[in-house]
C-alpha positions as CSV (number, residue, x, y, z in Angstrom):
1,X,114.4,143.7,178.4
2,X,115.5,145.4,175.3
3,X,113.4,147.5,173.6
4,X,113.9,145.9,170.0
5,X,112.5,142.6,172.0
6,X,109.1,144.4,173.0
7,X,109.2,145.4,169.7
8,X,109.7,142.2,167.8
9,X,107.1,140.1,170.3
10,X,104.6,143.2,170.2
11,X,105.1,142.7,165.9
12,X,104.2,138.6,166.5
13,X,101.4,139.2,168.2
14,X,99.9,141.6,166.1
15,X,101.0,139.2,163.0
16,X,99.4,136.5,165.0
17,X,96.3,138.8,165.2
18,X,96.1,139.6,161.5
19,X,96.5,135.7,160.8
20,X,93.6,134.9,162.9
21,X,91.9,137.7,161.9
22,X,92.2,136.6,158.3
23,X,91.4,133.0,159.1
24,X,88.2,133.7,160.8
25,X,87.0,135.9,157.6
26,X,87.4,133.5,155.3
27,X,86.6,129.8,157.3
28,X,90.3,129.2,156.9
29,X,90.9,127.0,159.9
30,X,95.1,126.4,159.4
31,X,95.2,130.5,159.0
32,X,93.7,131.2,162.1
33,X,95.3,128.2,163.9
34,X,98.6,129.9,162.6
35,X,97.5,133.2,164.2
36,X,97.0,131.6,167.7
37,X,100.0,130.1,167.5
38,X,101.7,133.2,166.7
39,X,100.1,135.2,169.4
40,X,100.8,132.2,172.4
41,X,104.7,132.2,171.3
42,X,104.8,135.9,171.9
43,X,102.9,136.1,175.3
44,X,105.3,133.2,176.3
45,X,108.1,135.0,175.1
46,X,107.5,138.3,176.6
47,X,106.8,136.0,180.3
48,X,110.0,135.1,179.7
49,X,111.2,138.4,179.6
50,X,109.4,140.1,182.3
51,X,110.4,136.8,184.5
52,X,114.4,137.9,183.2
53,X,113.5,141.8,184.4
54,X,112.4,140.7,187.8
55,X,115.6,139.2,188.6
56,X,117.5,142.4,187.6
């Protein structure tokens, strides 16, 4: 796994933390929705990738 990936899913997840973050502060339910979505696509991504660096 590159290091520019862990990078760019690490970024997501803390976007996707922000977002929720946000949401929850100011009862917006789509914001924080957003932000969960965010932070699940970057756990599944980085799976992916630690499933890829077992096989190496």
């Amino acid at each position: 796994m590159g290091l520019d990936d862990k990078a760019r899913n690490a970024a997501q997840d803390l976007g996707g933390k922000a977002k929720e973050a946000v949401g929850d502060a100011t009862d917006n339910e789509r914001l924080e929705a957003e932000g969960n979505a965010d932070q699940a696509g970057a756990n599944i991504k980085q799976a992916g990738e630690n499933v890829k660096d077992a096989f190496r």
